[in-house]
Structure formats: structure tokens, C-alpha cells
C-alpha positions as CSV (number, residue, x, y, z in Angstrom):
1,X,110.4,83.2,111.3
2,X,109.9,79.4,112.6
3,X,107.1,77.3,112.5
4,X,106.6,73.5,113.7
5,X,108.0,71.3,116.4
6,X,109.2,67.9,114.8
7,X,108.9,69.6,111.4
8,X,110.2,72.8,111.5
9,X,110.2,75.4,108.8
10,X,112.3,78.6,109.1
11,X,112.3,81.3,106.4
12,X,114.6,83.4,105.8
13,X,115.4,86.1,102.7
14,X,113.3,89.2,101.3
15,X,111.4,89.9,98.3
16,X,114.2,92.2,96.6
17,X,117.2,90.5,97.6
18,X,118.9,87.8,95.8
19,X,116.8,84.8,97.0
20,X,114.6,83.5,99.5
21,X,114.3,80.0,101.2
22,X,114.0,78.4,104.4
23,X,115.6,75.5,106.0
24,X,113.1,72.4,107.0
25,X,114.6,70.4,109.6
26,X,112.8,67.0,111.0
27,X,112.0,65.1,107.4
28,X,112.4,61.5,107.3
29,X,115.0,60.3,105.5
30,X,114.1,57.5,102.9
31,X,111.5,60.3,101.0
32,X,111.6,60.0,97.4
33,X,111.1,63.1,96.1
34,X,108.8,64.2,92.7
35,X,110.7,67.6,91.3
36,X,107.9,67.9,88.5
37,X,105.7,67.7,91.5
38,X,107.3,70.5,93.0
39,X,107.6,72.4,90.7
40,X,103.4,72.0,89.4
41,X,102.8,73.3,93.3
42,X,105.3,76.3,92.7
43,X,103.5,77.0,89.7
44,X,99.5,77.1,91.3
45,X,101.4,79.7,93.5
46,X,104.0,82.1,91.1
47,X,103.0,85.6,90.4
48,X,102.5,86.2,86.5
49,X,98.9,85.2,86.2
50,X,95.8,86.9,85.1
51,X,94.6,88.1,88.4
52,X,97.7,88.6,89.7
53,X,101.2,90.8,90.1
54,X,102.8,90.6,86.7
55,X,106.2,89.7,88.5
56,X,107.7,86.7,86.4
57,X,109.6,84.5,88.7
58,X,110.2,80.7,87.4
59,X,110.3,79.8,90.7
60,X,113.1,77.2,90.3
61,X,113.3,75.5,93.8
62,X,117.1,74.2,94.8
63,X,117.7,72.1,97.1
64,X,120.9,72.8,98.5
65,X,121.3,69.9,101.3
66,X,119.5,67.0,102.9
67,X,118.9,65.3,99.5
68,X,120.9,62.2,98.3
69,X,119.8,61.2,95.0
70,X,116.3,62.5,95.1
71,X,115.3,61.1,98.0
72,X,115.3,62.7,101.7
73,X,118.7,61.7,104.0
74,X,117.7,62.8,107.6
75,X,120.0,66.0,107.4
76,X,118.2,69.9,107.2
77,X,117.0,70.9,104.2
78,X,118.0,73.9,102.8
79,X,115.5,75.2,100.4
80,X,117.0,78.1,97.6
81,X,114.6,79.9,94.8
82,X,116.2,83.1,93.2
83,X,114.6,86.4,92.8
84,X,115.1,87.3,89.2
85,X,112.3,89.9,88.4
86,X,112.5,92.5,91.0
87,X,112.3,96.1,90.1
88,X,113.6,98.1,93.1
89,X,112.8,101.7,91.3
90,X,109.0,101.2,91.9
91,X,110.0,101.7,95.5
92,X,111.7,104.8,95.4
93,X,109.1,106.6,97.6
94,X,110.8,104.7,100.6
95,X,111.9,105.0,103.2
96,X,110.0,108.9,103.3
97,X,106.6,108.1,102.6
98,X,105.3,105.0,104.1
99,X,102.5,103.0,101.8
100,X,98.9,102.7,103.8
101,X,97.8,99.7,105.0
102,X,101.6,98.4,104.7
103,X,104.6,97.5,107.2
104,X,106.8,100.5,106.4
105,X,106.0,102.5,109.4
106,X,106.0,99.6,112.1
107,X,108.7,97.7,110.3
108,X,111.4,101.3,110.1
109,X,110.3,102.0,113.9
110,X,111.4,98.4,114.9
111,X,114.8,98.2,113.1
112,X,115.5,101.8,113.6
113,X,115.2,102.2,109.6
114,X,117.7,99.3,109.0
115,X,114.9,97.1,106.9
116,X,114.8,96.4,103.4
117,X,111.2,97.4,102.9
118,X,111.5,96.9,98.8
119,X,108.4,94.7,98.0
120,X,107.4,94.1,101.5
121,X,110.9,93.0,102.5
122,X,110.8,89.9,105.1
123,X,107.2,90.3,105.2
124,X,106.4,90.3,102.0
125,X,104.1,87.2,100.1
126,X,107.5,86.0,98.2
127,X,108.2,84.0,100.9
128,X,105.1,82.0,100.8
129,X,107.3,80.3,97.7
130,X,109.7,78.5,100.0
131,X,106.5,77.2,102.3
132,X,104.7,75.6,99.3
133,X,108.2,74.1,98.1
134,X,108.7,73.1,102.0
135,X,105.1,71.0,102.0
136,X,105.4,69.7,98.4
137,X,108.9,68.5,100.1
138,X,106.9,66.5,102.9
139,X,103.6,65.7,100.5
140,X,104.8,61.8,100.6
141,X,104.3,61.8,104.2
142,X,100.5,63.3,103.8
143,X,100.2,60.6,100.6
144,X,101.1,58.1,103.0
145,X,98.8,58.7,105.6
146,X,95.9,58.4,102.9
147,X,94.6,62.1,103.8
148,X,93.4,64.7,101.0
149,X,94.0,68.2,101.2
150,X,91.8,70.6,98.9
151,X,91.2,74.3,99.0
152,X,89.9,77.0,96.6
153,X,88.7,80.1,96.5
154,X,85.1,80.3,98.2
155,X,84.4,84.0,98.1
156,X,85.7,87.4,96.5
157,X,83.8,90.7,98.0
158,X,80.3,89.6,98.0
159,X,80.6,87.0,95.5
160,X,80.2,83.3,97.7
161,X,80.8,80.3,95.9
162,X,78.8,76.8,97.2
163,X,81.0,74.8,99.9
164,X,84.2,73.0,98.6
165,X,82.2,69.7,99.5
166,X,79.5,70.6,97.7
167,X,81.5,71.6,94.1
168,X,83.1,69.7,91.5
169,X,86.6,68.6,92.1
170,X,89.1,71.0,90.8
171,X,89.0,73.2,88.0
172,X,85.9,72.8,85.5
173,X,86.9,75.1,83.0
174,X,89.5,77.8,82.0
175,X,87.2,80.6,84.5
176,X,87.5,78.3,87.5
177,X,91.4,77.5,86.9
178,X,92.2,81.0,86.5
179,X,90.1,82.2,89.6
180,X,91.0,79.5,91.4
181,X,87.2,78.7,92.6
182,X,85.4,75.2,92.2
183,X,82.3,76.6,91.9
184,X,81.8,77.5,87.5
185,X,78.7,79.7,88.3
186,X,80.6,81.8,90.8
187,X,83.7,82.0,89.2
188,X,82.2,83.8,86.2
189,X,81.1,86.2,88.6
190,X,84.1,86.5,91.1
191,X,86.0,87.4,87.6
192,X,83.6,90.0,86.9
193,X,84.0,91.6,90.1
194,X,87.9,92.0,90.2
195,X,87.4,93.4,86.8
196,X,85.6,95.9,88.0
197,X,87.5,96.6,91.1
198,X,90.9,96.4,88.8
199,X,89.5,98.8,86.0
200,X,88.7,101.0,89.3
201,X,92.3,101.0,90.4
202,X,91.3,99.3,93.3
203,X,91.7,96.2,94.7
204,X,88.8,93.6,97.0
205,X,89.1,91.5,99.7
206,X,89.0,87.7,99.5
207,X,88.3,83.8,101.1
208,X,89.9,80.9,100.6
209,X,88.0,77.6,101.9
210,X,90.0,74.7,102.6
211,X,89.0,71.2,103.1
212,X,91.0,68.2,105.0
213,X,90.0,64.9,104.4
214,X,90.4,61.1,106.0
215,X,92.6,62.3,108.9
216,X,93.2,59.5,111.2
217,X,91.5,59.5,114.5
218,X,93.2,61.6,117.1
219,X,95.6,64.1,115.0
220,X,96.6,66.9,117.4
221,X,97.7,67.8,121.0
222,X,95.9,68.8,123.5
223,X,95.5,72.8,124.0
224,X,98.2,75.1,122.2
225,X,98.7,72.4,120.0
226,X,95.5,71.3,119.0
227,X,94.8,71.3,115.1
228,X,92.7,74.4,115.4
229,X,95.5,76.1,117.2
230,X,97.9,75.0,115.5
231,X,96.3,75.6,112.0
232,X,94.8,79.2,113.4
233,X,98.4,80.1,113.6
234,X,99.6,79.1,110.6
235,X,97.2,80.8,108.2
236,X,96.8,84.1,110.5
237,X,100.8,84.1,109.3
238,X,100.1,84.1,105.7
239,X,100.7,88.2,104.4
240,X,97.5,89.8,104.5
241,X,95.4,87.3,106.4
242,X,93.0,88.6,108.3
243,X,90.4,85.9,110.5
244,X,90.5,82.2,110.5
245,X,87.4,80.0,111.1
246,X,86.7,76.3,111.6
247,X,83.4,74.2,110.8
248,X,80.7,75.9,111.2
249,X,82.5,79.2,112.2
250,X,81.0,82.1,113.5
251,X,77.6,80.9,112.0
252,X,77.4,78.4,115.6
253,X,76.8,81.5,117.3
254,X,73.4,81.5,116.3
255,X,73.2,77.4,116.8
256,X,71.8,75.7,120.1
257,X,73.7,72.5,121.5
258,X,70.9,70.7,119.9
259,X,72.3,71.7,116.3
260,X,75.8,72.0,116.8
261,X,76.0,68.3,118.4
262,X,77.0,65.5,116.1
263,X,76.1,61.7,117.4
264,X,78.8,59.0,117.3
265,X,77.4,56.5,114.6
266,X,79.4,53.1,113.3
267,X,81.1,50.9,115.9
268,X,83.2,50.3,119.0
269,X,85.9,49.6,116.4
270,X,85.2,52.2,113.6
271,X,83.5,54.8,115.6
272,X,82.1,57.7,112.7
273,X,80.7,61.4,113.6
274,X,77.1,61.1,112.1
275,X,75.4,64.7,111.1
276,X,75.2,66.6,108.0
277,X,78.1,68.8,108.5
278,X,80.3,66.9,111.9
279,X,83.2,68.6,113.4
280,X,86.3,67.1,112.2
281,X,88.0,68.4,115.2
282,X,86.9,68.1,119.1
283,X,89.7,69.3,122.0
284,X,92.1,69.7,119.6
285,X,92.2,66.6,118.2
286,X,91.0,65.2,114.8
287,X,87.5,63.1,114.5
288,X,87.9,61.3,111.3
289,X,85.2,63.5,109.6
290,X,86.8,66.0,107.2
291,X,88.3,68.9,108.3
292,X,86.7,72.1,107.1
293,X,88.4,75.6,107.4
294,X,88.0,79.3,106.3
295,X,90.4,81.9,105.9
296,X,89.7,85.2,105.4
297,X,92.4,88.2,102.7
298,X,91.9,91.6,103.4
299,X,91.7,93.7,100.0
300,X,95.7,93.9,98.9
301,X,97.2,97.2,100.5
302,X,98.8,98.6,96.9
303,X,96.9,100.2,94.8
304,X,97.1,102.1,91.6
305,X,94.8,104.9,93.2
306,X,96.4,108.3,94.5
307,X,96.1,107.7,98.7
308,X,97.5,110.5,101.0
309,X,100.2,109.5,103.8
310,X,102.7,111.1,105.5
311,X,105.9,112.5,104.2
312,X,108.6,111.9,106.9
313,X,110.8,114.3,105.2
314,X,108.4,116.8,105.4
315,X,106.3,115.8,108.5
316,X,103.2,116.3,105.9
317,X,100.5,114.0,104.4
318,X,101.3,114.5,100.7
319,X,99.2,112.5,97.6
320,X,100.9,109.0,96.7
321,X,100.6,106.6,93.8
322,X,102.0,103.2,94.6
323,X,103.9,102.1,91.6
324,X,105.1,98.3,90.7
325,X,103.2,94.9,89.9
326,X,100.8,94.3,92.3
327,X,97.6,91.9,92.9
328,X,94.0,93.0,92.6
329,X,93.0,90.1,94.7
330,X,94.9,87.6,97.1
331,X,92.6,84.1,97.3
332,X,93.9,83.0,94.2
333,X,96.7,82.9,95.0
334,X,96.4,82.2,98.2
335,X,95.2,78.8,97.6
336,X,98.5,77.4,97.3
337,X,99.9,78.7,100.3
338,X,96.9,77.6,102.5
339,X,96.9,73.9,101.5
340,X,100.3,74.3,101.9
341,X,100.7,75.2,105.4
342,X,97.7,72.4,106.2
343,X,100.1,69.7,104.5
344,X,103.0,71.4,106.9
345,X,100.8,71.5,110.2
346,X,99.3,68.2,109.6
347,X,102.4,66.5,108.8
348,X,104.0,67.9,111.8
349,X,100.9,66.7,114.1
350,X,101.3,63.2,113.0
351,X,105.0,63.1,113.1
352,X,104.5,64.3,117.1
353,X,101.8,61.8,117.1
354,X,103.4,58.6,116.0
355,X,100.9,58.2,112.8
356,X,103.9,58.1,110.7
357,X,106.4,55.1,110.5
358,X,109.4,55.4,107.9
């Protein structure tokens, strides 16, 4: 449950017990850090909101060591937020009838039924808390390096909003905070839909388009650790992720080298990709053009709905009704927890790199 090189994140906890948290190891000393900061990024993230699980959890982040007077001393981090909402009893169908499209089955057959599956257990999404804590931790060094990291939510079932680049900054309007989505036009309608789907007892799948921007030249290391791979890897570990795509995507399958291409522009000193859309990645590496990524939620597992599964008690598919607090849609959420892992994977990069001088 580690992530990162120079930086490095490890989680630890589970969504019932008394806390969760990770330890960040690898942060500067000499970091002055903002707690009402913090805590704004923990909020953008907690459950409790309109179009998500009504699990209140303040989400007060502790900081238990590496921290002399609010500012960074060299030494591991050890990042604490209690559970104090959790409500075991709506998971009193386990361990006998594991939930479809969950990690019951897989998680019991690899700890010979020793896991706490309550809430999703280790796997659940409460431990995407301690990753947005750990990156508004290291924001300064992202601040410092001039570069801008900006996500929302770009589509919900078939509802698309127009590219991050192409929207207003932030939210316009109660809709768009609440949605999370840039766009106004398409947030009415992205609200609409999960309406629908939640009146239903069902739940839809979801997008969340994130947007890097003024990156130094060269970011990255070559092959596994290029920003693609490395990003890839980090959002293909957020709960319920389900694709990953960069620049243009899939959609340069249908491009010839001709369109794909992007001229160098600008100068032997301040070389700049020209082109209406220029990859801000090449081998790995960052261009100095911004940095566009999708990532793609599958609809969230628990439903309201009865769904058959099987009973292990009785070795028979029997009707279930997943009780507890759950979300009809992830993105919103979501969006957080991916600008979050950018501002950890970047940070890490130009740590590695030598773009970042205390």
C-alpha cells in the first residue's frame, strides 16, 4: 500500500476501524504548512454531500510527527484522521454473502477470511482521505514550482461536459459546485441524470478530467517512470477506477501522424509545442504544454436494488439488498482524489528530477 520513490506515501487503516492515515516519508523540511488549507482539500473530498454517501466524517487531519511548529522538519510524517461515523450493522450480511461487483470474495479467499471487509475494509474509498491530506501536505512544493493543477468532472453516463480548457475556472454556480463539473450547461444535466439513476435505486458510471499546467520542461523518467506511467498508476489505484487516458486518448486511433504531430515553435532558448491541442508529455517526460488526462469510475458497486449472489452458508444464490450510506456516483468525489495523486506524482517526479531546491 506504497506509492512514490523520493516521496513516498504508505496507507495504512480501514474504513471501519478507528482511523486511517498513512505515513509520507521524503518531504523537505523548511515547508510551512496552511491547516485551513488542508482542511478546504479534505472538505472538496468528505462524504456528506448531496450526491454522495451520507457518512459524516469531519475529517480532522493530525499530524502526529515530522512537524515542528507548522512547518515540515525532514522526519516521516505520520498522517492520523479518525473514523467517527461508521455503522458496522449495515454490514451484517458478511462474511456469508459476498456484495457483486465488490472485494468480499477475492479479499476472504486471500486472507483466508481474516479481512475486515466492513465498508470495503483496506480497500475501501476512506483511504483516499489520508492521500488528499498527504498532497495538500506537499502543495508548497507544486506552488513553488509555478504549476497548476485542475480537475472536474467531465462526464456522468452519457452526459459530456466541454474540455476543462475550454470551461470557466471553477465552480459558476451552486449546480456546478455541487456536481463538481465546470461546465454550467452540463451540470444541470449530469444532476438530472443521477437523479434519475438515484430515484431508480441505481447508481451510473462516471469521468473525471484533469488538467496539469506550466510543468517545467523535462518532468519524468524515462520508461516505468515516465509521467504517463507513473500517473496511469496512480489513478488506476483510486477505488473503482476503471481506464486511464492521456491527450488525445483513444480518439488518436483514428488520427494519422499528420494530425497527431505537434511542431516545435518559439526558440532555441524557450522551445514551445505549437498545435491546437500539443502533447504535454513525449517519452515520458513533460513538454511544457499542459498536461491533459482522463480517468474513467465504473458505476458504484452498492446499490439499494435487490441483486442475487451467493450464500456461502448455504452454497445458494439468494436475493440481497445492500444496506448503509453509499454513493450514486463517484467523479464528484473523485475530483479531489485525482488532483491529488497528480500533486503527489508530480511532486515526486521533480523531487527525482532536481526541479526543486529547499
Amino acid at each position: 500500500m506504497s506509492l512514490g520513490e523520493v516521496l513516498r506515501l504508505t496507507l495504512f487503516g480501514t474504513s471501519h476501524g478507528p482511523r486511517v492515515g498513512a505515513y509520507l516519508e521524503g518531504v523537505p523540511p523548511g515547508i510551512k504548512l496552511d491547516f485551513d488549507a488542508i482542511q478546504s482539500q479534505m472538505d472538496n473530498r468528505k462524504p456528506g454531500g448531496r450526491y454522495a454517501s451520507k457518512r459524516r466524517e469531519p475529517d480532522i487531519v493530525e499530524l502526529l510527527s515530522g512537524v515542528t511548529d507548522s512547518t515540515t522538519n525532514g522526519e516521516t510524517i505520520e498522517i492520523s484522521i479518525a473514523n467517527s461515523d461508521v455503522r458496522s450493522k449495515d454490514y451484517s450480511f458478511l462474511p456469508n454473502q459476498p456484495r457483486p461487483g465488490h472485494q468480499d470474495m477475492v479479499m476472504m479467499k486471500k486472507t483466508d477470511g481474516k479481512a475486515d471487509l466492513r465498508g470495503g475494509g483496506t480497500s475501501s474509498a476512506r483511504l483516499t482521505a489520508p492521500i488528499v491530506a498527504a498532497a495538500a501536505i506537499i502543495s508548497p512544493i507544486i506552488a513553488k514550482l509555478g504549476i497548476e493543477v485542475n480537475a472536474h468532472v467531465s462526464a456522468i453516463g452519457n452526459v459530456k461536459s466541454k474540455p476543462i480548457a475550454q470551461c470557466p475556472e471553477k465552480w459558476q454556480n451552486v449546480d456546478c459546485q455541487l456536481i463538481r463539473c465546470q461546465d454550467p450547461e452540463a451540470a444541470v444535466d449530469m444532476i438530472k441524470l443521477v437523479e434519475d439513476h438515484r430515484m431508480n435505486l441505481d447508481s451510473v458510471g462516471s469521468e473525471v478530467e484533469l488538467q496539469i499546467s506550466d510543468m517545467p520542461m523535462g518532468i519524468g523518467e524515462p520508461w516505468f517512470d515516465g509521467i504517463e506511467p507513473y500517473l496511469a498508476r496512480a489513478m488506476m489505484s483510486i477505488p473503482a477506477a476503471r481506464g486511464v487516458e492521456f491527450g488525445e486518448g483513444f480518439a488518436a486511433i483514428e488520427m494519422k501522424g499528420s494530425e497527431h504531430n505537434n511542431p516545435w515553435g518559439g526558440s532555441k532558448d524557450n522551445p514551445v509545442m505549437l498545435g491546437e491541442k500539443p502533447d504535454g508529455a513525449l517519452a515520458g517526460l513533460s513538454t511544457g504544454s499542459d498536461f491533459f488526462c482522463k480517468v474513467a469510475f465504473k458505476p458504484p458497486s452498492s446499490i439499494p436494488q435487490e441483486q442475487v449472489t451467493l450464500n456461502l452458508a448455504t452454497n445458494e444464490q439468494e436475493p440481497l439488498t445492500v444496506k448503509g450510506r453509499h454513493d450514486p456516483v463517484l467523479a464528484p468525489r473523485a475530483v479531489a482524489v485525482v488532483e491529488a495523486m497528480a500533486k503527489f506524482a508530480v511532486a515526486d517526479l521533480a523531487l527525482r528530477g532536481g526541479f526543486y531546491s529547499e
